[in-house]
C-alpha positions in Angstrom: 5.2 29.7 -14.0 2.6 26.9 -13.0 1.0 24.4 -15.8 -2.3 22.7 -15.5 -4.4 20.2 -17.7 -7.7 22.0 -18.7 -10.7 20.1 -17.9 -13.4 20.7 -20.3 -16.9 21.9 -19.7 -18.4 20.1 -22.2 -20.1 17.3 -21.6 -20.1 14.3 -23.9 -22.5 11.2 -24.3 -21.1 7.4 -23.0 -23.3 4.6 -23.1 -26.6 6.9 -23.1 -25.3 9.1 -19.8 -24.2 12.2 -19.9 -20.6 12.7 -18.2 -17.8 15.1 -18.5 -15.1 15.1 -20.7 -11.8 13.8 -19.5 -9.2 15.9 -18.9 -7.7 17.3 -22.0 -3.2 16.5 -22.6 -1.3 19.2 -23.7 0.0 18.6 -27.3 3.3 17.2 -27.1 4.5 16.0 -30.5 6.8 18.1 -32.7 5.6 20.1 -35.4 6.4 19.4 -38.5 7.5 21.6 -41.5 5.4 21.3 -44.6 6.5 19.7 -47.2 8.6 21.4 -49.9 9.8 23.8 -46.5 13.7 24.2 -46.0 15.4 26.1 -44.7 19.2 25.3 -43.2 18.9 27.4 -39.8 15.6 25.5 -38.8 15.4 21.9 -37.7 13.4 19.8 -39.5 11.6 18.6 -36.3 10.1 21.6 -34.2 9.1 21.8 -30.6 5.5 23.4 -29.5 5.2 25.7 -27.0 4.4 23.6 -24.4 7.6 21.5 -25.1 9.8 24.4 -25.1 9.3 25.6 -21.0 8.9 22.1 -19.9 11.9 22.0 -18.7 12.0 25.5 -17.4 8.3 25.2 -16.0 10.0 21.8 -14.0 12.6 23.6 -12.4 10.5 26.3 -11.1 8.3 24.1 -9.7 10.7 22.2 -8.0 12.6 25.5 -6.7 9.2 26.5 -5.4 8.6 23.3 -3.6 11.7 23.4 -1.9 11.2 27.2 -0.7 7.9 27.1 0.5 8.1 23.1 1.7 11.2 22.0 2.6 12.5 25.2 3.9 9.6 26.3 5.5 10.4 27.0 9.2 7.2 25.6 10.5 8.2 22.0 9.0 10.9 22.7 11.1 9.6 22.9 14.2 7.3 20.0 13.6 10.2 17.9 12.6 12.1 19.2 16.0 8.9 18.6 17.9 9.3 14.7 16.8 13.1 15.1 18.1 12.2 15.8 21.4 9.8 12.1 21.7 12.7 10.5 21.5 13.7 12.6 24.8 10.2 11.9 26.6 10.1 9.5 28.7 6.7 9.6 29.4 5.8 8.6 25.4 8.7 6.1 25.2 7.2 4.1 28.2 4.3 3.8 26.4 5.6 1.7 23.6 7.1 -1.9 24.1 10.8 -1.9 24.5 11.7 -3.5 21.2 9.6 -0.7 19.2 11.0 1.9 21.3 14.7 1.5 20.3 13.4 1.1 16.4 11.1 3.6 17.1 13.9 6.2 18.3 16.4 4.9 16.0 14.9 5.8 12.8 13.6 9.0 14.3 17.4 10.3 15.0 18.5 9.4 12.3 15.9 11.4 9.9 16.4 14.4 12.3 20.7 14.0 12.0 19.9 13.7 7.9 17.8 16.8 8.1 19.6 18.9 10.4 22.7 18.8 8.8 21.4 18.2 5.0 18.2 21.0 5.0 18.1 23.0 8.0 21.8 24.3 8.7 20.7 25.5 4.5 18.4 27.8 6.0 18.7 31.7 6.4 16.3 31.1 9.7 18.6 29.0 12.1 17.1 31.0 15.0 16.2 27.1 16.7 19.7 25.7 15.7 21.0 25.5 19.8 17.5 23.4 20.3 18.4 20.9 17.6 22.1 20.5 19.4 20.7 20.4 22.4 18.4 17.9 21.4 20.4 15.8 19.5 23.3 15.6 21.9 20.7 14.6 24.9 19.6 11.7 22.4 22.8 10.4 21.9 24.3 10.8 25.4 21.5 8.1 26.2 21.7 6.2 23.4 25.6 4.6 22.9 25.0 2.3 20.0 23.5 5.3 18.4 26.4 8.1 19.0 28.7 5.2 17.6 26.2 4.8 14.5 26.2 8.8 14.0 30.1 8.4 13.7 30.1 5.5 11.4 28.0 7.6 9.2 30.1 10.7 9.2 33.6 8.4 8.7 31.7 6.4 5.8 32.6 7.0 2.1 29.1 8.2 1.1 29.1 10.8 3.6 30.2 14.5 2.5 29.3 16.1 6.2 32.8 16.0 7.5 34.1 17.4 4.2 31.5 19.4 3.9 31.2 21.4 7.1 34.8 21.3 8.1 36.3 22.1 5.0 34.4 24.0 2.3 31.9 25.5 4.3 31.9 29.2 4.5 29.1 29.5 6.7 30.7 30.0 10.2 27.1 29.6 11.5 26.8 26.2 10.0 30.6 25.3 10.7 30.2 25.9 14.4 27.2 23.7 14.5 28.9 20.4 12.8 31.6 21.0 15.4 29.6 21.3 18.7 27.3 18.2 17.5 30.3 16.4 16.2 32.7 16.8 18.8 29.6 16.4 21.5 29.2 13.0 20.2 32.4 12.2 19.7 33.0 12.7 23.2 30.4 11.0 24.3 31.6 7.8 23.1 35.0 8.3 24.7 34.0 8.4 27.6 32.2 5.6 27.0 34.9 3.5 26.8 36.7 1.7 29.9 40.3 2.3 28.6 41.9 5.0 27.0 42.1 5.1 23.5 46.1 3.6 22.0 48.5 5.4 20.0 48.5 5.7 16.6 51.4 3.0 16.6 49.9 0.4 18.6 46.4 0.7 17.2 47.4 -3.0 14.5 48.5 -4.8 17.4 45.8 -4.5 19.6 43.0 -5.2 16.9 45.0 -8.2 15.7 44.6 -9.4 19.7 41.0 -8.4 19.9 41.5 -6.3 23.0 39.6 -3.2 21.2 35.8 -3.1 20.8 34.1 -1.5 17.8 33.4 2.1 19.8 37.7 2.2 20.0 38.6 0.8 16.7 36.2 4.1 15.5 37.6 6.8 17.8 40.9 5.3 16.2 39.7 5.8 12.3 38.3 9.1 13.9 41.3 10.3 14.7 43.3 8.7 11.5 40.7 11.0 9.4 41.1 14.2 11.3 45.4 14.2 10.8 45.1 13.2 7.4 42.8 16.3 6.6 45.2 18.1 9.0 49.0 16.8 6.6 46.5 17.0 3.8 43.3 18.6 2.9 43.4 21.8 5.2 46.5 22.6 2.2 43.3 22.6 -0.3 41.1 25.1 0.9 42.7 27.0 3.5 40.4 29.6 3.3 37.9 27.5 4.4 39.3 25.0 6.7 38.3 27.4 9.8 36.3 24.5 10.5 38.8 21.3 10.8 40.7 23.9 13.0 37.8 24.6 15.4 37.1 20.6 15.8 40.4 20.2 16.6 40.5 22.6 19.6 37.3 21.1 20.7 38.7 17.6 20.7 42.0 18.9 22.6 40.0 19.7 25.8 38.8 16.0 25.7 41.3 14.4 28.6 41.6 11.2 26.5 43.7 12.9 23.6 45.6 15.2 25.3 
């Protein structure tokens, strides 16, 4: 159900020219009861018609923008076609070396946002190995950025690693998050020059400043994962397929055998 404000055809007289009418509002005031009227099952203050499916006429609209816009698979592929600039090396020489890295920066991160947020939503998914692909090639090249995708995941506004690993029934979807995540993850390991310390030793080595940032994350990481292991998994076992998966994935990683 679609509204629109009626433009009327008749043309009225302003300053001696002849113009058309301006666009006519739909009445939105309440109707009153005449006086002397009651009666106990009516309000005393009664909405028109138009009033009445505003709210109804809102939601459809905005369910309809969301199917035919934000879901529409041809966004999609316009949205993975800007992915893959930030993988052409041709375009990036183009632009100076400062905008580059701004350039691709805010570029991955709208495609993370939308990949995980809209498109792993979708019933067509037929393009979801492209986006890994993608993304993981990004962020292979791109260090400070892995580390930033795994900042954003661990942060306390993020519900992706709750989301996906935990109360996602989609296996689809769940298998995605974990071949992007773990990808990543692994990518900054290896990033690293030294091996990342126990559990036990983690306070003593940031109290000497012998870990860098990339370490002291792997660390919280890792801190998140066995909580939701001794924890969460116990809340939604039915879903937690997911946390299970990651942690096999992780397991192959030399680094935390």
């Amino acid at each position: 159900m679609l509204f629109y404000r009626k433009r009327s055809t008749i043309e009225e007289s302003v300053d001696g020219h002849i113009t058309p009418s301006s666009v006519l509002e739909p009445p939105m005031k309440a109707l009153k009861l005449p006086d002397g009227f009651h009666n106990q099952n009516l309000s005393s203050d009664l909405v028109d018609g138009y009033g009445a499916f505003m709210r109804e006429v809102l939601d459809f609209n905005v369910d309809h923008a969301i199917s035919k816009q934000l879901l529409d698979s041809e966004l999609h592929d316009f949205i993975l076609s800007l992915l893959q600039l930030a993988n052409d090396k041709e375009y990036l020489d183009k632009l100076p070396t400062s905008d580059a890295k701004q350039h691709i920066s805010k570029l991955v991160t709208f495609a993370s946002s939308f990949f995980f947020d809209v498109f792993l939503h979708c019933r067509d998914r037929s393009n979801v190995q492209m986006w890994i692909e993608e993304l993981k090639s990004i962020y292979s090249l791109h260090t400070s950025l892995a580390t930033d995708f795994i900042a954003n995941v661990l942060g306390a506004d993020n519900s992706w690693f709750l989301e996906y690993l935990l109360h996602c029934s989609d296996e689809s979807a769940r298998n995605s998050f974990v071949a992007l995540f773990s990808g990543i993850l692994q990518q900054c390991v290896s990033s690293l020059d030294m091996k990342v310390p126990t559990l036990i030793g983690i306070e003593d080595e940031v109290e000497t400043g012998k870990l860098s940032d990339t370490t002291i994350l792997i660390q919280e990481c890792i801190r998140k994962i066995v909580q939701a292991l001794n924890y969460d998994v116990f809340k939604s076992p039915a879903n937690s397929a997911g946390l299970l998966s990651l942690v096999a994935s992780l397991s192959k990683i030399p680094t935390f055998r």
